[in-house]
C-alpha positions as CSV (number, residue, x, y, z in Angstrom):
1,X,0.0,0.0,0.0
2,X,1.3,3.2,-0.9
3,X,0.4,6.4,1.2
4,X,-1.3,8.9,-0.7
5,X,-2.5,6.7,-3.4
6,X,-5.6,7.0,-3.6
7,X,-7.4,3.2,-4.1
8,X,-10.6,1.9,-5.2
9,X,-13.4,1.6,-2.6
10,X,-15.4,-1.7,-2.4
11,X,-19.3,-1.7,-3.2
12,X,-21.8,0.1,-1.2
13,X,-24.5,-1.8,0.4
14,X,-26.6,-0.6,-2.2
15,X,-24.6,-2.4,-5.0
16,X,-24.5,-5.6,-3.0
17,X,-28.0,-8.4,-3.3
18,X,-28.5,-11.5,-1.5
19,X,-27.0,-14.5,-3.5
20,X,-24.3,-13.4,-4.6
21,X,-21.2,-15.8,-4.1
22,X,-17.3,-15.8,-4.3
23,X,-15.0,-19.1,-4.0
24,X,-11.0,-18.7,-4.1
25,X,-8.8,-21.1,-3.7
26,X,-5.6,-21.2,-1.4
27,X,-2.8,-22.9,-1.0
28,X,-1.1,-23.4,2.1
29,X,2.5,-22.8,2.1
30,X,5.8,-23.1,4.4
31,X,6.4,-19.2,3.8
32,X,2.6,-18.6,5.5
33,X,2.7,-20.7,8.1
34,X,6.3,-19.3,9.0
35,X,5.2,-15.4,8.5
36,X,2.2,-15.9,11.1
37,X,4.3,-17.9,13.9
38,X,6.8,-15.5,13.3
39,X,4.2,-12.3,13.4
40,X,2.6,-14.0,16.4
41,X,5.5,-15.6,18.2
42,X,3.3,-18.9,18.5
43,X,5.4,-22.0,19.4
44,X,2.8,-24.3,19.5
45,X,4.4,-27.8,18.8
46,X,1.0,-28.7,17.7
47,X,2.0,-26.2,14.3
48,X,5.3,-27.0,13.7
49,X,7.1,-30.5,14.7
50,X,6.2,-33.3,13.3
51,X,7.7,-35.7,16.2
52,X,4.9,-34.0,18.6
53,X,1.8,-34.3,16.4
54,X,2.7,-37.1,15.3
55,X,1.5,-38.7,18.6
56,X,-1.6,-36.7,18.8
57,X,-4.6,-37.6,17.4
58,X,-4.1,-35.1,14.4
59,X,-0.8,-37.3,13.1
60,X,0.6,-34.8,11.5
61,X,1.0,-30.2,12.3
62,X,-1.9,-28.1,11.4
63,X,-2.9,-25.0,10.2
64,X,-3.5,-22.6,13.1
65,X,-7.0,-21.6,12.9
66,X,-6.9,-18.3,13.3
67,X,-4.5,-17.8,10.4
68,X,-7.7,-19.7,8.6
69,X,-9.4,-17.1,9.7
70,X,-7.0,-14.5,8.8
71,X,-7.9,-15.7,5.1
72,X,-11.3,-15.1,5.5
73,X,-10.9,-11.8,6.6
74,X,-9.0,-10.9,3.9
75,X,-11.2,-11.9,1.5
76,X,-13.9,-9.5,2.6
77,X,-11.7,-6.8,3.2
78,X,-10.5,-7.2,-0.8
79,X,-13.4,-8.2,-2.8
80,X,-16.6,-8.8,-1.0
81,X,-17.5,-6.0,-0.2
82,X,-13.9,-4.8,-0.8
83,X,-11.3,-2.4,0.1
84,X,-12.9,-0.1,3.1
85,X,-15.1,-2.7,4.7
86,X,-14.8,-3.7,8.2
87,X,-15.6,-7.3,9.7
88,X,-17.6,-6.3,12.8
89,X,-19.1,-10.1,13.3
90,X,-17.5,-13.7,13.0
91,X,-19.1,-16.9,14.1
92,X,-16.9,-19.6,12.8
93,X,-16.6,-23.8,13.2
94,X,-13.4,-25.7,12.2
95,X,-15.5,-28.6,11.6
96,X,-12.5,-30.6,10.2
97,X,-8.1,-29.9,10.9
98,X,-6.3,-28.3,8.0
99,X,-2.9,-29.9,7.3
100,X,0.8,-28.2,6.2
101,X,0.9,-28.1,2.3
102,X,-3.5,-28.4,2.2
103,X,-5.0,-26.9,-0.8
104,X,-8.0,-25.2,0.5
105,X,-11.5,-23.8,-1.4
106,X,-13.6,-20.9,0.2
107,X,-16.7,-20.0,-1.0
108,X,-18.8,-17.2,0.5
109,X,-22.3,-16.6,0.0
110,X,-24.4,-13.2,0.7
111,X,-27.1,-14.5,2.5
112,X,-28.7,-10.8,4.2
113,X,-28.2,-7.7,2.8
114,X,-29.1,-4.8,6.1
115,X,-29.1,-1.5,4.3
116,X,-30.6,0.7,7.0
117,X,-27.5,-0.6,9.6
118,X,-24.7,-0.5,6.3
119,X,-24.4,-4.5,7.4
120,X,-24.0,-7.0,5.0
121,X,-23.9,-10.9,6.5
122,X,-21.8,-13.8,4.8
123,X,-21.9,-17.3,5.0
124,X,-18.3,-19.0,4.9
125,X,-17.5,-22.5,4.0
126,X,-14.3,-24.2,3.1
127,X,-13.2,-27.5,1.9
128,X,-10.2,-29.5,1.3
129,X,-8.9,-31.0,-1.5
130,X,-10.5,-34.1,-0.2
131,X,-13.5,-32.6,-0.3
132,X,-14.0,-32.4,3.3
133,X,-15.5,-29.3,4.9
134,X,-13.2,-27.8,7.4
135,X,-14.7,-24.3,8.3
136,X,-18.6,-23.5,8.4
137,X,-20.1,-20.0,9.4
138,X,-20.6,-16.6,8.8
139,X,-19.0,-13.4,8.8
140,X,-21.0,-9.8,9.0
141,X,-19.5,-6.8,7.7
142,X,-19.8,-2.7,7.2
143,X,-19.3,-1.9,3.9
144,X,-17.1,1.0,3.2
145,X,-19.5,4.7,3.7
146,X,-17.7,7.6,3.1
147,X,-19.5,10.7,4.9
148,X,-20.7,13.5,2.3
149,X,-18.9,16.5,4.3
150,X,-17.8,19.6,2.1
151,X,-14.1,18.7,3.6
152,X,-14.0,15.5,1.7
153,X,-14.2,17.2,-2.2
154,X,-12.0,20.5,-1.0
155,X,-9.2,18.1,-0.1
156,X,-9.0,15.4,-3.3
157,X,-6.9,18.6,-5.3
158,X,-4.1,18.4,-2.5
């Protein structure tokens, strides 16, 4: 992100109907999983050594959920609604582990549309590529609203 560069805002709640559904598709890497323990200092043996998982009921190190969830996030913050919007709700279930090296599809679905409160609600899903589901919920966000104030125009020459 560059400062002063001005960027595109995401849709308004007006430009936003019920239905309307986005899947991507992630991989999950040794570079993320090493970027978020390191951003978050989290030494859980459960996420990195093998030896230790391997004698829990998991077998193997797992994805730590809340960089799952740091996915999801994302994906509302750049594309639905986009760039502006602000998650101010998350009810989440990781009905299933995900692994080291897991490819993983998202889909979210619009399913309520609040114009009056500027709140749009999504349900999340995601499955591996064994086609089992390893996250169900939903996540409500505040599309971007920029207040009309005479400030706002003045300042866009400097």
């Amino acid at each position: 992100m560059l400062l002063g560069k001005k960027r595109k805002l995401g849709r308004k709640i007006e430009e936003i109907t019920v239905g309307e559904k986005l899947k991507l598709t992630e991989n999950i890497e040794d570079k993320d999983l090493l970027l978020y323990l390191g951003l978050t200092n989290d030494g859980n043996p459960l996420y990195v050594q093998h030896d230790f998982a391997s004698r829990t009921t998991y077998e193997k190190p797992i994805v730590p959920t809340i960089m799952l969830t740091g996915i999801l996030t994302s994906a509302i913050s750049k594309y639905m609604p986009g760039p502006g919007s602000h998650v101010i709700e998350q009810q989440l279930k990781f009905t299933h582990p995900v692994y080291h090296y897991s490819t993983v599809d998202f889909l979210f679905e619009v399913i309520e549309v609040n114009v009056p409160d500027n709140e749009v609600t999504v349900r999340v899903t995601a499955q591996n590529e064994d086609e089992q589901q390893v996250i169900e919920g939903f996540i409500k966000a505040s599309p971007p609203k920029l207040l009309d104030k005479l400030t706002t125009q003045a300042m866009d020459n400097f």
